[in-house]
Each structure stands twice: as C-alpha cells, then as structure tokens.
C-alpha positions, 0 to 999 in steps of 0.5 A: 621623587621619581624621573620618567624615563625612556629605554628603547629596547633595540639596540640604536640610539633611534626611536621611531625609525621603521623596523624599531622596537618602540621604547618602553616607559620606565622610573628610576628611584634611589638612595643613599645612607650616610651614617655613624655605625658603633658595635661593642661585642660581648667579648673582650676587645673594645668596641668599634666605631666606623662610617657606615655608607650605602646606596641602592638606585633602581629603574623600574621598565613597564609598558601595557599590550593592546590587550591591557596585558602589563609587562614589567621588569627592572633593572638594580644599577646598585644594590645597597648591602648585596656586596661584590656583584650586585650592580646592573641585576636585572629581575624577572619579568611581571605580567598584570592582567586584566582581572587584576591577577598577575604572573612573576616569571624568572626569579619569582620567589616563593607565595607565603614569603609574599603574603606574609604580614609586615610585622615591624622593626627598627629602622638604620644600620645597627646590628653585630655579626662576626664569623659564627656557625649559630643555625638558629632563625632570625626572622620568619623567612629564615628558609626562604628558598627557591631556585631562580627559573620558576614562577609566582601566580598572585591572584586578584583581590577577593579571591574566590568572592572572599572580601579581603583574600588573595593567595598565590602559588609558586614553583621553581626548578634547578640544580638536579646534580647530586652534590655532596659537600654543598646544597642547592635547589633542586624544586621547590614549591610555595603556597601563600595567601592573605587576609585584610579585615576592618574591625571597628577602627582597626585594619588587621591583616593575617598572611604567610604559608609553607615552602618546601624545597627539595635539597641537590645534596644526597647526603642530607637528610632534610629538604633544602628547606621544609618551612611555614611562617605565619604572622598578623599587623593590627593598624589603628590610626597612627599606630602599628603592631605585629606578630609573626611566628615560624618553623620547620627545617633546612639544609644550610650552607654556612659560607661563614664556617664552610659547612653544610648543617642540618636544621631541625626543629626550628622556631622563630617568633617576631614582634613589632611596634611602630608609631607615627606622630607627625614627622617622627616615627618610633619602632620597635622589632623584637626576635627570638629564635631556636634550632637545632643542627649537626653536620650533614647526614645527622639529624640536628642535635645542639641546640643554637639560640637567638635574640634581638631587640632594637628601636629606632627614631626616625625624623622626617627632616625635609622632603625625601631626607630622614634622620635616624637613630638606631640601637640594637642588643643581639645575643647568640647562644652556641650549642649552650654557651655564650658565642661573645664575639657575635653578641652584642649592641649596636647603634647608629647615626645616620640620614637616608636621602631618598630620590 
C-alpha cells in the first residue's frame, strides 16, 4: 500500500508562505526479506547456512505543469543489494508529455534494455558467487552500459500508426580520458522498440535492440560494449512463458580479480516459466551463457562458460506478505575446466513484506 506524501521543494518547513516553492505530490513504497539462504558450492569445503536480510524503500515525487507536462523523479532511501553507498540515490528526472511520449534525462539508460521483453525467472535469494574471472554473460543485459548525463526518448503507444509499437532512442555521454588500466564510457548509444499483438487467447510481446558504447581505455580493442538482445513472452491466461537471446562484445572491468578483459564472441539464451494458480505461483528461469576473453589489447581467446537453472514457489499468505522458496544449480566453466568454488546449488527460505 502506498502513503501520500508531501515534499516541498524549498528549503523551510512552511507551505504556502508568499515566495515558497508549492510542494510536489509524491508515494513512498517498500520492503523487507527476511529469509534462510544455503550454498553448497561444487568444491570441497561444506556447504553454508545463513541469514539472508534485505530491504529497499523508495519515494517516488511527481507533479504536472499547466501544460499537462509530467515531471517526476525519486529518490531510493535504501537500496536492497547496491551495497556500501546506495541509501538517499536520487534518480533522474522523467518528463510525460501530452501524447503520451516521455524524455528520461540524467541517468536515463540505455532503449533496447527498456524494450526488452520480461522473460521470467525464479523468485528469492538463492544463487552462488565466490571470487571468479568467468566473462561469460549471465543474462541479456550482460553489456548494459551507459554513462549517467544522457538521455532516453520513449515514444507514445502505436507508434508511427503501428497498433502495438513503441521505440525508444538513447545517448549518454562521459568520461573522455584516456585510461589504460581501467574502462569506462566514454559515448554511448541505444536503439530499442517493442511490439504486443493478440493471437487468439494469447498476448505475445517481442522487444530488445543494441547498445554501443564507446570504450575511455586506449589500449583496448573492443567498445566498452557493442551488444543486442532480443527476447519474446506469450501469456495465455494464468500462464507465462519466455524466451530471450543475445550477443555481441565488451570491455569488462573484473573488480573481483582487478582486471580489465576483452569479451568476444558472446552469447547468451534465457528461458522462463511462470504459472499463476490462486495465491501460488510456480517459476522457472533458465540461462546459458559463452564468451570468450584475454587481457586488454588481445582479442579473447579462452572460452568461459555459464549455466544456471532455478524455480521458485511463492504463496501469497496475506495482503503485501509472500512466502518463498527457492532453489537455484549454477555451474561455471573457467577456460575449460570446472571453476568449483563458484559452481553450485542454492536454496532459500524466506518471506518478503511489502508496503
């Protein structure tokens, strides 16, 4: 349930004294997950059990001009998993306009990875990580990248007269040095669009597109990222299915191991279940990824492999409360062999409370 709120965008506790900013309308929405989390890696030391806690609470500010011109932004108090410095994160600003169009500015992001279709996936906490250099994707928006001054144009519905079409266009500029030990963006670009069609009972949905980005380190070979996704959803009552696939290559900095690599040849495919019944609901993801990387300024050579499988039942036990369990396999292939200490299953255990 969402509260009304209101923030008033001077700098006093007063509103509506002459010369005083009129406050803007604005929700507040949330979270916690409080759950049992175990990993039992594929080397040798024993499996883990642990508490598994997170939260995320947001506030969502938006008001309208006297020209029907939307602004809205917001701000994310706590960040569920962004880790050190990710409370008060203010995101960019939206402008909605009167034919439905609208303009993200600040931190827009990249169109295709806003198209792309939502193939799903387990929900819960599960998964194994561990220290690794594995450069191959694990999902379709592996080489999202973009810098943050930019921005995203979405288009209205049926765009261009086509029932069911929209695209959007993006651009985002930043660093322009010329690093060797790191990489960054420098420019970056986007082109995305959608499209949602009936057949018979059955709602399908196609989006993605391609970002390329260009790459701050002049050592490289590759962009910072030079990739395309592309992924379909059919939905037919009570039942969800997906599937996505996606390529291209990448510089990625590896803070795990502290290196800068060069991705090529990758490829990624995702597939996804889910089935509503009442107040359970049965997911499924699947994902298997390949890539090949070397060390900056050579073209990648060694193949790294990915492959996951994971479900979820999740049982509505009350209004905005969910329990969830969860199981996930991962497996990962370094350069051939079996990297074991981030291979694995998972499963949790958990609730999520929602506000």
């Amino acid at each position: 349930m969402k509260k009304e709120l209101l923030i008033a965008s001077a700098l006093v506790g007063t509103v509506g004294v002459a010369g005083v900013a009129e406050a803007a309308s604005a929700t507040f929405s949330g979270h916690t997950r409080n759950g049992v989390l175990t990993k039992d890696t594929d080397a040798a030391a024993d499996g883990t059990w642990a508490g598994s806690q997170q939260a995320a609470f947001s506030v969502s500010i938006s008001e309208t001009t006297d020209a029907g011109v939307k602004i809205a932004t917001g701000i994310g108090l706590s960040d569920e998993g962004a880790g050190t410095g990710s409370d008060n994160n203010p995101s960019g600003l939206t402008l909605t306009f009167t034919d439905g169009s609208k303009l993200d500015v600040i931190e827009a992001g990249n169109a295709y990875a806003t198209h792309l279709a939502s193939v799903p996936g387990a929900s819960g906490e599960q998964g194994v990580g561990g220290v690794t250099a594995n450069s191959a994707p694990t999902g379709l928006t592996w080489a999202n990248k973009s810098a943050s001054t930019g921005f995203e144009w979405h288009s209205a519905d049926d765009a261009m007269g086509v029932e069911g079409l929209k695209v959007g266009l993006s651009a985002s500029m930043g660093d322009d040095g010329d690093a060797t030990s790191t990489s960054s963006v420098e420019a970056a670009y986007s082109i995305g669009a959608s499209y949602v069609t009936d057949a018979g009972d059955t709602t399908i949905t196609i989006g993605g597109g391609f970002v390329q980005a260009d790459d701050s380190n002049n050592t490289t070979l590759n962009d910072a990222s030079d990739s395309w996704a592309v992924a379909a959803t059919a939905v037919t009552g009570d039942l969800t299915i997906g599937l996505g696939i996606g390529g291209g290559s990448e510089v990625e900095s590896n803070s795990t191991v502290d290196t800068t690599w060069e991705v090529d040849g990758a490829e990624v495919y995702t597939a996804g279940l889910k089935y509503v019944s009442g107040d359970i609901t049965l997911a499924i993801g699947l994902a298997d990824g390949e890539a090949k990387d070397g060390v900056a300024g050579a073209e990648g050579a060694l193949t790294d492999s990915y492959t996951s499988a994971a479900a979820s039942v999740s049982y509505a036990v009350a209004g905005g409360v969910t329990a969830v369990v969860g199981y996930s396999d991962i497996q990962r292939d370094q350069e051939g062999s079996a990297a074991t200490g981030s291979s694995g299953n998972s499963w949790y255990v958990g609730a999520t409370v929602s506000f």
